[in-house]
N, C-alpha and C positions, 0 to 999 in steps of 0.2 A: 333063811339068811338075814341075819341083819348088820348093817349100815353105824358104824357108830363115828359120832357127829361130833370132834374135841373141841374143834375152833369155837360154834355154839353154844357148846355147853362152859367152857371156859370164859368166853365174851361174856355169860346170860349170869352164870356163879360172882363171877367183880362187878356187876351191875346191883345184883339183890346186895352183895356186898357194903355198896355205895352209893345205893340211892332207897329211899322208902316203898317205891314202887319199882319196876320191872314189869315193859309192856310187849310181849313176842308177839308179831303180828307176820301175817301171811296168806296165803291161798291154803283152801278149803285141802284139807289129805296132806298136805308139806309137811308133816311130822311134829308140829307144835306139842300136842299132848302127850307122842312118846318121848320129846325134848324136855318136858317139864314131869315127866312121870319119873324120869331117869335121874334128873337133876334131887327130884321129891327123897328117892330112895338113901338120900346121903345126909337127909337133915329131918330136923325135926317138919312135919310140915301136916295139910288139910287141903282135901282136894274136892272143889265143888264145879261139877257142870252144870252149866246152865240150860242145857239139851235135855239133861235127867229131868223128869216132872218134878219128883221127888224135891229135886237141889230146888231145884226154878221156885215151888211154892214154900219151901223153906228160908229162902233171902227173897221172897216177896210180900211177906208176911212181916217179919221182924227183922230185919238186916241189919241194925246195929246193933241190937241184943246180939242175933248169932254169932257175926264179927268180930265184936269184942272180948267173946268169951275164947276165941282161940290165940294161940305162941306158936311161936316159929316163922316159918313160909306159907301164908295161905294163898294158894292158889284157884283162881277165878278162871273156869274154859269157856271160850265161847263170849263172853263177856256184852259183844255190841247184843246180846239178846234182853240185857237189862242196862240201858244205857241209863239211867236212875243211878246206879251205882257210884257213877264218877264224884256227885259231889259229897258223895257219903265219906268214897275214900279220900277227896283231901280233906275233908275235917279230921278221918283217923290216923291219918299220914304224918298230922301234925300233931299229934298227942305228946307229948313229951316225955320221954324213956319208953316209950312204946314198946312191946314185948314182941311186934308182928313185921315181918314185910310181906309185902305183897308182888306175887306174878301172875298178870291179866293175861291170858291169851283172847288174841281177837284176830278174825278174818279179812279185817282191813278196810272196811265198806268204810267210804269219806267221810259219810255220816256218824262212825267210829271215831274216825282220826280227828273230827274237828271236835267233836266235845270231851274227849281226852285231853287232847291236845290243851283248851280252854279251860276244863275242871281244873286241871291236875297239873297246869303249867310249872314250874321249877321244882317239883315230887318226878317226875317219873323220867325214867331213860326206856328206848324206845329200839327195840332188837328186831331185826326185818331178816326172818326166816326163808328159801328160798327152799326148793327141790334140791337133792343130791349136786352137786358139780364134781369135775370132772377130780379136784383135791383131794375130796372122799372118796372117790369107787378108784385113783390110779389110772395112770395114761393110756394103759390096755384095754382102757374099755369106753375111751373117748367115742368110738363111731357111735357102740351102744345106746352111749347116754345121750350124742344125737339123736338117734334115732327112736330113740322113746322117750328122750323126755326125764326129768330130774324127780317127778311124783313118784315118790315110792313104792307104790302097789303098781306103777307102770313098769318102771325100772326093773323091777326085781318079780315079773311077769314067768312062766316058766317058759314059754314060747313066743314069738311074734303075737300070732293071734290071739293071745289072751292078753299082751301089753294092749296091742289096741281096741281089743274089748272095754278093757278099764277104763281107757282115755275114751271112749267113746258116751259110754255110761256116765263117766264122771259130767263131760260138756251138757248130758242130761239134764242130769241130774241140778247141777249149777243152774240152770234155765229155768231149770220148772218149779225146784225150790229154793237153794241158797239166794239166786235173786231176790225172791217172795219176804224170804225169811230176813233180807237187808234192810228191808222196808221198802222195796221199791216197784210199784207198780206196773211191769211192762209186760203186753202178754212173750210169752217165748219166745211164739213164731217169728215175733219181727226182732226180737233180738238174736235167736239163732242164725236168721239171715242176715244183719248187721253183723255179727261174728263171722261167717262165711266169707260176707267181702273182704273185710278185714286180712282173714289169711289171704287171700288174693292177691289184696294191698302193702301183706308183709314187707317191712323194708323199703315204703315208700313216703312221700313228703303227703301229710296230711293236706287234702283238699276239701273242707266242709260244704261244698257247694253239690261238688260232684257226687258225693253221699245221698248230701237231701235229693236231688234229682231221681238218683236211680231207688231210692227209698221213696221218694213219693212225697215226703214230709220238709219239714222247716229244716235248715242249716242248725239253730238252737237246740233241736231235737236231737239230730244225730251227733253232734255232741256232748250233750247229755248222755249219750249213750254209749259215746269214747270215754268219756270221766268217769261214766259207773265200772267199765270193764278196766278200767288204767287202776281206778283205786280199791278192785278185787284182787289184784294180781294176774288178770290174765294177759294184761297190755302193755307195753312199755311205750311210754313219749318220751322221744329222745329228744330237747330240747336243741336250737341251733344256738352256735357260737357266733357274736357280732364282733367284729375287730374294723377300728377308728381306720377305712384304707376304702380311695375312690369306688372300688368293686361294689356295683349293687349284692345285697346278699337276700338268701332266701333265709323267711321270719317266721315260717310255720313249723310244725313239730314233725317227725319222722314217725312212726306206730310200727310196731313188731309186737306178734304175740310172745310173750315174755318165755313160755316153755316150748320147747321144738314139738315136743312130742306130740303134744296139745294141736299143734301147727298142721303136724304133720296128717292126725287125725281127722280135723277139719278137710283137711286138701285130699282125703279118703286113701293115703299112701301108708304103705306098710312093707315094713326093712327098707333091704337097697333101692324099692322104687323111688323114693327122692332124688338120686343119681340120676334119673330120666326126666325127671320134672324141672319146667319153667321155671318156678321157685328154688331150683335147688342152690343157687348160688346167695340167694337173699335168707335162706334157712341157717345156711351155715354161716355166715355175718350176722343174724338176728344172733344163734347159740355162741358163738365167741363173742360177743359184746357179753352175753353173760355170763361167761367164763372172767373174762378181764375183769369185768365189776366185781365179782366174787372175789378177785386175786388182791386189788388193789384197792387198797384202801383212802377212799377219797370220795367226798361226796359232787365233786363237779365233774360229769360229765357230759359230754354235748355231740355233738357232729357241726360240719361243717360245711358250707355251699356256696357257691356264688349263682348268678343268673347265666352266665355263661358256661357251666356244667363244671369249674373246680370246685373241689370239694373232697373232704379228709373222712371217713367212716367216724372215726370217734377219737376228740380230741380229751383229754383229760390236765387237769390242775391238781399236782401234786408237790408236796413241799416247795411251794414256790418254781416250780419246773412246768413246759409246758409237754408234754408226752403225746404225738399225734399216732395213728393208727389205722393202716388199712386189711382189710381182712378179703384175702382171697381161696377161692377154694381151686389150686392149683399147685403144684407141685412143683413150679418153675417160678420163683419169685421174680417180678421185672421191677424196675424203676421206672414211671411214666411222667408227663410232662408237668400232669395237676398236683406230685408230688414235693415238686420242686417250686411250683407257684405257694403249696400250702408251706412249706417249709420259709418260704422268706415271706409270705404276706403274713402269717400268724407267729411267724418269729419263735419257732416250735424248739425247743433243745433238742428234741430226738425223734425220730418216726420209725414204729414199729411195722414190717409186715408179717401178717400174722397167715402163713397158707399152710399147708399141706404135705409139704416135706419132711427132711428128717433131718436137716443141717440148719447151725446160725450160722450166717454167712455177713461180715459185714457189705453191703451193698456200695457203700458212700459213706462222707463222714461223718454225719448225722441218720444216715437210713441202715436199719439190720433188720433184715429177714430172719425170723421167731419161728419153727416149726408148731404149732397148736398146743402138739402132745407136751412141749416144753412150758406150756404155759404156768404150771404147779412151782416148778424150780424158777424160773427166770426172772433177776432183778431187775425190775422195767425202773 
């Protein structure tokens, strides 16, 4: 079976289009290569990996010779494995009538994004690839794609036991070599177990202290160890929203493992046991924050807190609107007190509840209740 992917390949086609570069970046297995192998088949194009021995001693040898001598789309996999490259390509970036564009895929490691980012600064636009959502696979298979997760070789598993096989192998595998291979020295074991807490902690306000303690080590460390796994793809910081109102507010970041499935592997559940687990309400508000992010297009996203426990799941900035959000996993949408506090202290246009039903109901004059599966159609 396979998954075809139009939004992406449409975004990544008006980028090559419009810009010298095109940089798809992502978690390790998210579909990059068959993103860019599919996109390849429609133009003239060159495809080198950086994993092949072959490619790697080929552009380590002579890389503007090779470079230059190709037309069309040459495409770069893998890319942070020869970070050398970037200042190569804005010298070729800016050749004048240049015969080539280029599309870099890269795994996302910071160490990536900061010397692209700096090489290559006003050359490249910058595609941020995700696992399947719920837009691609259709509403009917919304639990599914909770419960295993948007990685493709997860998703598209023949049975439970072999999705969570995948996802299991893969957390391996990530640990004992893509880490290695980002350049980063940690051994597994303690970052396997930093990863554990973490799903633990799914869905909670980051505390650095309480880490270092139960790790053993500095506060400094175990964030360095939130920043390596946030800028792989397998972490989300959800940044807090501050708004100018006497209310102290909470200033630290929120952490969610970015794929459910991944989550749910970790927390050792497989199918419907999520429904039993402690985590299961903080699962399904990690997965709908990345449904909406996927829907909506808008690069500000945040949450919302005070000290005194109001607080909005995830508020968003879009055309000048303020769009606030709560996510519950219940089938009876309520109106609560902290609703009505976020709606006039953040001064929100609209508040969506996003739960588990199968009706929009407007609630109030500013609040509608969103059933999930509606998520694909609904003009937020």
């Amino acid at each position: 079976m396979e998954i075809h992917r139009p939004d992406f390949i449409r975004e990544t086609e008006s980028s090559i289009l419009n810009n010298p570069i095109t940089a798809i970046m992502g978690p390790r297995q998210c579909g990059k290569t068959t993103l860019a192998r599919a996109i390849a088949q429609t133009t003239e194009s060159i495809f080198f990996d950086l994993e092949d021995p072959s490619d790697y001693d080929l552009l380590s040898s002579t890389p503007k010779l090779i470079l230059q001598q190709q037309k069309g789309l040459v495409i770069l996999d893998e890319i942070q494995r020869m970070p050398e490259l970037f200042p190569l390509l804005r010298v070729l970036a800016d050749e004048p009538d240049s015969p080539r564009k280029y599309l870099i895929l890269g795994s996302a490691s910071p160490d990536l994004i900061q010397r692209s980012s700096e090489s290559l600064a006003g050359r490249v636009a910058f595609i941020h690839l995700t696992g399947f959502n719920v837009q691609e696979l259709g509403v009917e298979n919304l639990e599914k794609l909770w419960q295993r997760g948007g990685f493709p070789k997860a998703y598209l598993g023949t049975d439970e036991k072999q999705s969570l096989s995948w996802r299991e192998n893969f957390i391996q595998t990530f640990l004992e070599r893509d880490i290695a291979n980002f350049g980063f020295n940690i051994p597994p074991v303690l970052l396997r177990r930093f990863w554990l807490m973490l799903a633990h902690y799914h869905g909670q306000i980051w505390n650095g202290a309480e880490f270092a303690r139960a790790m053993g080590t500095s506060e400094p460390t175990v964030k360095r160890y939130l920043d390596i796994l946030t800028g792989t793809f397998m972490i989300r910081q959800l940044y807090p929203w501050h708004e100018n109102i006497k209310k102290r507010q909470v200033k630290a970041s929120k952490v969610y493992i970015r794929d459910s499935g991944i989550l749910h592997a970790l927390l050792g559940l497989e199918g419907n046991l999520i429904y039993t687990h402690v985590k299961s309400g903080a699962s399904w508000e990690g997965f709908i924050i990345e449904q909406l992010m996927s829907k909506i297009k808008s690069h500000d996203f945040y949450y919302w807190r005070t000290h005194t426990g109001t607080e909005i799941d995830l508020m968003v900035l879009k055309a000048g609107k303020r769009l606030g959000f709560e996510i519950k996993l219940s089938e009876t949408p309520k109106i609560s007190r902290s609703m009505h506090s976020a709606l006039d202290d953040l001064k929100l246009d609209k508040l969506f509840i996003i739960y588990k039903g199968r009706r929009i109901i407007n609630l109030d004059e500013k609040i509608t209740a969103v059933p999930a599966y509606q998520i694909p159609e609904f003009d937020f």
